[in-house]
N, C-alpha and C positions, 0 to 999 in steps of 0.2 A: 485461487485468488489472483487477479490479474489488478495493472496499473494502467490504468487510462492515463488520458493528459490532463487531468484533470481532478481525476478520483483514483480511490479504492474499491474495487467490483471483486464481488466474488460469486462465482457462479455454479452453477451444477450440474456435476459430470454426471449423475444419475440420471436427473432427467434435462436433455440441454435447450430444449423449449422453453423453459420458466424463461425470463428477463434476471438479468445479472440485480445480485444484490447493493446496497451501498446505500448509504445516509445522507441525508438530505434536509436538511433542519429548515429550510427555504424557502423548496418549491414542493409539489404533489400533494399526497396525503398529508405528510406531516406538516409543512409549510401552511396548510391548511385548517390542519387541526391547532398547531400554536398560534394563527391567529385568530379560532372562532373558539378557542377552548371552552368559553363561558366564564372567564376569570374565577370570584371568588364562590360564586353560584353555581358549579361544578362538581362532580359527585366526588371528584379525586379532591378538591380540599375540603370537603365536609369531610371528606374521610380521614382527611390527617390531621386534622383540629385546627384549620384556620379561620380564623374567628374575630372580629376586628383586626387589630393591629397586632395582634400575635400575629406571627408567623414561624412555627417547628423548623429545626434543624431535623433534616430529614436524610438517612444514608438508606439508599435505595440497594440494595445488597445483591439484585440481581437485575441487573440493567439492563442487558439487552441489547437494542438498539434506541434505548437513553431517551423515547418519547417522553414517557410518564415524568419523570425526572426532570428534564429542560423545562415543560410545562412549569412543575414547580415550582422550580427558579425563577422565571419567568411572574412566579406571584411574589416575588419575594423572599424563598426561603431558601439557605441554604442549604446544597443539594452535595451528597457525596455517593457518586456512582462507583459500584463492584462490580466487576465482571470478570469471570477466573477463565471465560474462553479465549485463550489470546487472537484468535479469527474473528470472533465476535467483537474484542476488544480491539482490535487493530480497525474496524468499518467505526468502529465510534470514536474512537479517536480520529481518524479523518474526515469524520460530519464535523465532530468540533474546531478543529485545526482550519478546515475552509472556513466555516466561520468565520472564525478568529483572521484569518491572510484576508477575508474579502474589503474589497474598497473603494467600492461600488458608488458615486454620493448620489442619496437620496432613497439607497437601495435600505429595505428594512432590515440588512444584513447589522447596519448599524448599532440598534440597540439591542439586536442579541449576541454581538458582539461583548458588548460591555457586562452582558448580565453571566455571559459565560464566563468571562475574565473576572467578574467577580463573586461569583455564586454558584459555581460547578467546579466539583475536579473529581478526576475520575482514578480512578485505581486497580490495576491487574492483580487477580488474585481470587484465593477460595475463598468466601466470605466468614465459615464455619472459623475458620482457622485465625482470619483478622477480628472476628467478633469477639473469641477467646482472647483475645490481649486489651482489649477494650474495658476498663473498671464500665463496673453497673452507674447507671443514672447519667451519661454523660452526651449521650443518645435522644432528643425528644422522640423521634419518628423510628423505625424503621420500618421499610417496604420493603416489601415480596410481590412480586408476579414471575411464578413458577411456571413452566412449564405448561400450558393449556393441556388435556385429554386432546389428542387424536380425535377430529372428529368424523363420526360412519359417515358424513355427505362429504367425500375426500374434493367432489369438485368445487366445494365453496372453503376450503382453507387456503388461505390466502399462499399465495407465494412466498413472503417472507419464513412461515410458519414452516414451511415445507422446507426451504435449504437449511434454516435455522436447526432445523426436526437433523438433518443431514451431519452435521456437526457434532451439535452438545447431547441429539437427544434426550431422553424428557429426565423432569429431573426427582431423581427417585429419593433423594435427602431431604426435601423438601418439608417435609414434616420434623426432622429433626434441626432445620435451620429456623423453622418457626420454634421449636423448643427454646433454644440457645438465645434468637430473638427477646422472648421474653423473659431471659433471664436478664437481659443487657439492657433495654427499651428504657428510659426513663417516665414518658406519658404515652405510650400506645407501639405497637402492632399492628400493621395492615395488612392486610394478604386481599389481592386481587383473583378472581376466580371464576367461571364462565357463571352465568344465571343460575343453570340448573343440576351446576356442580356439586360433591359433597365438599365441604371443611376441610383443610387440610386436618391429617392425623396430627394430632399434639396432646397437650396436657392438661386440655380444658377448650373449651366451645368459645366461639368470640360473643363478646357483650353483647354487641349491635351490626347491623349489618345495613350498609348505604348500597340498595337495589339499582341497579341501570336497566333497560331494554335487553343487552345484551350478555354485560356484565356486572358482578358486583365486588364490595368491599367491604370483607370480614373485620370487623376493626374491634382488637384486645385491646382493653384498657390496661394500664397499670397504676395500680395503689387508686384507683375511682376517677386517673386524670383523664 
């Protein structure tokens, strides 16, 4: 982990080729992808049930680096990031923090400024263990995007995937944090999962499943919402 002037970089002594990591809510890929998301015609809110003017309280339980999540917010809903890697969690909180300092006029920093001040907060921690103190029904959403499979074409995994990989490594609970999930969910369960992945392990098969090209989303209902 190093500190620029600017950012948080964390980079990789295993292999030191890759490009330093660090979040960017902005500019690049993600900058790009927050602004061509596809608003509410997008597989990630058909996934989480937004649907006119609903919009789910959604706790994304394994963050990341907080794309999926900001998106969200970003449609309106509010969003509560977990992330128990404090490395992991120290690059997302300084995507959000620039954010937040920038003050830029006319830069589009501005209204994701506002929606992160008002529709995100994030939280260091095991999710298993925050999930247990949580009464049932109080939850609309909760998200999962565990750990991808390793994939055999090691040259097309992304960089991110690969120092992330370095870190937290894959994550082997995963099936039992989708258990716990659905004991806590009030209207649903998502689990994100490459195309031609299996299910996570758990206590039952998802209802329905919103397909992408690349990726898709296992989505459990609860009590039929």
């Amino acid at each position: 982990m190093q500190v620029e002037e600017d950012r948080l970089e964390l980079c990789s002594i295993k292999n030191p080729k890759l490009s330093p990591l660090f979040v960017d809510f902005l500019t690049g890929s993600t900058g790009y992808r927050l602004s061509h998301s596809g608003g509410t015609k997008q597989q990630l809110a058909k996934a989480v049930g937004i649907k006119g003017k609903f919009r789910p309280s959604v706790w994304d339980v394994t963050a990341g680096l907080g794309v999926d999540g900001i998106i969200l917010a970003t449609l309106g809903c509010q969003v509560h990031l977990i992330e128990r890697s404090p490395t992991i969690f120290a690059l997302l909180q300084d995507g959000l923090q620039r954010v937040g300092n920038c003050r830029l006029d006319g830069d589009r920093a501005l209204p994701l400024q506002e929606i992160i001040k008002n529709f995100v907060t994030l939280e260091l921690g095991d999710a298993q263990e925050i999930l247990k103190s949580i009464p049932p029904n109080n939850i609309d959403v909760i998200y999962l995007d565990p750990m991808f499979p390793e994939s055999r074409k090691t040259a097309l995994t992304k960089r991110e995937m690969q120092v992330i990989r370095d870190i937290v490594g894959m994550d082997v609970d995963s099936g039992a944090l989708l258990a716990l999930a659905l004991e806590v969910a009030k209207k649903r369960v998502v689990v994100k999962r490459p195309r031609l992945a299996l299910s996570l392990p758990g206590s039952r098969s998802p209802d329905y499943i919103v397909q992408g090209t690349r990726n898709r989303y296992d989505v459990y209902l609860i009590g039929g919402n």
